[in-house]
N, C-alpha and C positions, 0 to 999 in steps of 0.2 A: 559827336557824343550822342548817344544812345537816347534816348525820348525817356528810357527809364530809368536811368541812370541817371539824367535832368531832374527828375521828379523827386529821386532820393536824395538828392543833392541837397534840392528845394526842402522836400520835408525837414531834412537833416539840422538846417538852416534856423527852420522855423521853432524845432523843440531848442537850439541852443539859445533863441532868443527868449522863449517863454524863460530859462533856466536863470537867462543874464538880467530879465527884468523880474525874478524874483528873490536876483542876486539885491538888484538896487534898493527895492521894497525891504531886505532882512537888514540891510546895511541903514537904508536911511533911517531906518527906523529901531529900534534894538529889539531881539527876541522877548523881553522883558515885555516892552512895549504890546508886543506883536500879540503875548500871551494875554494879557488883560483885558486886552479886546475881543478874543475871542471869549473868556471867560464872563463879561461883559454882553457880549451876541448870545450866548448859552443864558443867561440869566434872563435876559431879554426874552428867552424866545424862538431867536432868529437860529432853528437849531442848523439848519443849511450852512448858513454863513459859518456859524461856529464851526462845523464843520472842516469846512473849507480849511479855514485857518488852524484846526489842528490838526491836518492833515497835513499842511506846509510846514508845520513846530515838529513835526511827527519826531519825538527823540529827546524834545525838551521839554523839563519838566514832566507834569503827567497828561503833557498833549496826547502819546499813543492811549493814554487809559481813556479819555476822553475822548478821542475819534474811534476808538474800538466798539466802548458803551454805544456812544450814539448808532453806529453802526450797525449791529447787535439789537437795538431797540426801534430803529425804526427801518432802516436799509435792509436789513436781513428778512424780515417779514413780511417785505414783495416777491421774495423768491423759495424760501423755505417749505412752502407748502406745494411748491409746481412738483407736476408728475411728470413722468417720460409723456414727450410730445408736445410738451409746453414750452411757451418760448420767454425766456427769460431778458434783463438787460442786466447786465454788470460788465464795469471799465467802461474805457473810451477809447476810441479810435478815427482817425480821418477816414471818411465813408463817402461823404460827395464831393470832392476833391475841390472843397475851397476853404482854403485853410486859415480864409482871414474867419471866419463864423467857429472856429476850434474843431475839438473831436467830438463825433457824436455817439452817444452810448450804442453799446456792442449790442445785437440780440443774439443771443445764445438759444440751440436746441435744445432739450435735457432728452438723453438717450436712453439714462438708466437711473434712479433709485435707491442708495442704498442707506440701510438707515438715516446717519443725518448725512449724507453725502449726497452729491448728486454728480455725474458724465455728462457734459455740455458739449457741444462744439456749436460753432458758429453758425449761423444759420445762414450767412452771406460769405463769400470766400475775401479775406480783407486785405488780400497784396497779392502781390506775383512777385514770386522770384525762382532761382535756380533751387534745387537739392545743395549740392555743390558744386564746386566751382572745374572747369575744365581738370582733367588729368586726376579730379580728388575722388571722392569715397561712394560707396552706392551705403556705406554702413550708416545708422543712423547717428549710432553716438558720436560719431566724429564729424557728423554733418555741420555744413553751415546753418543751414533752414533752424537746426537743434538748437545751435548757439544763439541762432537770433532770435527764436520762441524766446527761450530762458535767460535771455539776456537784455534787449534792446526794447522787445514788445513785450516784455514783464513789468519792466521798470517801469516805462515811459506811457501805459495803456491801465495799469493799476494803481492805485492809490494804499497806501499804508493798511489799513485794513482789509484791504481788499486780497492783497499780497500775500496776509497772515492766512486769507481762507483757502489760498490755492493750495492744495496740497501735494506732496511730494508722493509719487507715482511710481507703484514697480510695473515696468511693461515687459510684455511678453511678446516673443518672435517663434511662433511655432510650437510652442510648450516651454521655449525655453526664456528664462527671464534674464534681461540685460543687467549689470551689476552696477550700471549709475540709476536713479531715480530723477522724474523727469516732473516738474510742474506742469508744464504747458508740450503737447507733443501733436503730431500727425498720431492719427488711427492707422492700423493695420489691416491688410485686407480681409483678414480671419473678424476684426473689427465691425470691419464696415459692412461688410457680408449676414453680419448677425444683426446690429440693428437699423441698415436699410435693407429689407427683405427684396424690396421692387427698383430696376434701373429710372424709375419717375421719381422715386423718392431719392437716389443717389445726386440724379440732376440737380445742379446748383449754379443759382446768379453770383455775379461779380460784382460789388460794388464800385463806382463812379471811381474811388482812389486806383481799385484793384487795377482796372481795365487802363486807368491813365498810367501804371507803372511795368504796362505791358502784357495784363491777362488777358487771353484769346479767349473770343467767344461767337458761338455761330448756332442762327438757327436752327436748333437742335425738334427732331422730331421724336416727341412721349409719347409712351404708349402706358396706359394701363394694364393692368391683370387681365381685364376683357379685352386686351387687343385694342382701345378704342383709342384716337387720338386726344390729347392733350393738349389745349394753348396755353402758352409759356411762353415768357420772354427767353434771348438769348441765354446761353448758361454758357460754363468755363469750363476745363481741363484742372483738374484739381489733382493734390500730389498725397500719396500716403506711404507712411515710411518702409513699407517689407518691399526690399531687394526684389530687383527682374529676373528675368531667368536665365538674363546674359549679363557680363560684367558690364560696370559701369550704368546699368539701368534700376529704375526703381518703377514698383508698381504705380499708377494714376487711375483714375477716373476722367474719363470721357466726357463730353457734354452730354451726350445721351443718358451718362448715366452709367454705361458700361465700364467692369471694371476691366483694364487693361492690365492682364497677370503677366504678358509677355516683359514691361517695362520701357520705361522712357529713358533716355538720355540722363544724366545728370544736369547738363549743362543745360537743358530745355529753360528758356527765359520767359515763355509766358502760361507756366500753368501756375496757377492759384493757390492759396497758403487759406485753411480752414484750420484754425487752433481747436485743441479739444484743451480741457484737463476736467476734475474731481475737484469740486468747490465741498466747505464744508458748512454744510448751512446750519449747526446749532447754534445756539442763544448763546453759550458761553458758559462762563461760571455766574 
């Protein structure tokens, strides 16, 4: 078996357990219970903890009204004001690949601006895996990488309000726009071309999880705008969604930096997963 195949196995493991000891917590105790206390921690004070717990209620009662407010009034106001180039944290994810200490919050790039919105992507590439899978699609929408952005790493990396802020995304291949809308996606090379001007800036590290679940990385030589060398740790081979220019390949990013328009494999297993999406950072109502 595969070392990263191991590893997702392992992860896999690890959220069904978080899931089943939050199963025994809802059970031994009643959501009735569960509510009071948080309402209880919120009067207190303890606005974290409240938190917390109506973020697990998310659905009962006016647990979502109450972890959205909180949200809203203190979480939303570490990020609403960053400009392109700023580095944000929102969600969570497994980054130093020890899963007994949990997930550790994402930092996010912010690319772009737009009223209350903001274009993030990762500022570390947070997994490796395939496009798709042997024999399958170079297209995005039917990709697997897709399904598991908007699927697996939505769920289990976002919390309830945080879910609410991702926004639903029309992207574009060319001029032309795909007819599903997408939360969380790969950038495009027309993308990544506009807001990493320089291949130094395209370069990206792999976090501790990414590189254990099979992302390659090798000392890669920067260069500046002036020619001048760069030190920099290792970086990764990173994947964005526009088709190669032969079947079954998709465009990447190089450690260098460089974008590779020719395309890779589908089935390539150790380049890197950098999520993007459009958060929506107003106050609310």
């Amino acid at each position: 078996m595969k070392k990263s195949v191991k590893i997702a196995i392992a992860a896999l493991i690890a959220v069904v357990a978080v899931v089943a000891a939050v199963a025994v917590i809802m059970s031994g105790q009643s959501k009735e219970d569960e509510y009071k206390k948080a309402l209880d921690l919120y009067k207190e004070g303890d606005i974290d903890g409240a938190y917390a717990l109506f973020c697990v209620l998310y659905g009962y009662e006016d647990s979502a009204e109450f972890a959205d407010n909180i949200f809203a009034e203190t979480k939303i106001e570490n990020i609403r004001f960053a400009e392109a180039g700023d580095i944000i944290t929102f969600g969570r994810y497994e980054q130093d690949n020890n899963t007994s200490n949990g997930p550790e919050d994402i930092e996010w790039l912010v690319l772009e601006k737009r009223g209350e919105s903001a274009l993030v992507i990762s500022r570390y590439a947070l997994d490796s895996m395939v496009f798709d899978s042997p024999g399958g699609t170079n297209d995005w929408i039917n990709s697997s990488v897709r399904r598991w952005l908007n699927r697996s790493f939505l769920l289990f990396s976002f919390d309830g309000p945080e879910q609410k802020r991702i926004e639903d995304t029309v992207l574009y291949e060319n001029g032309v726009a795909y007819e599903e809308t997408d939360g969380i996606f790969l950038l495009s090379v027309e993308e990544v071309s506009k807001y990493f001007k320089e291949n130094a800036d395209r370069a990206c590290e792999a976090t501790d999880y990414a590189i254990a679940c099979g992302a390659h990385t090798d000392e890669s030589h920067l260069y500046d705008r002036w020619n001048h060398e760069i030190e920099a740790p290792p970086r990764c081979h990173w994947w964005l969604r526009t088709p190669g220019k032969t079947a079954g390949t998709v465009v990447s990013v190089y450690s260098t930096g460089r974008i590779n328009t020719d395309g890779n494999m589908i089935d390539d297993d150790y380049r890197a997963v950098r999520p993007a999406m459009w958060i929506d950072l107003s106050l609310g109502e």
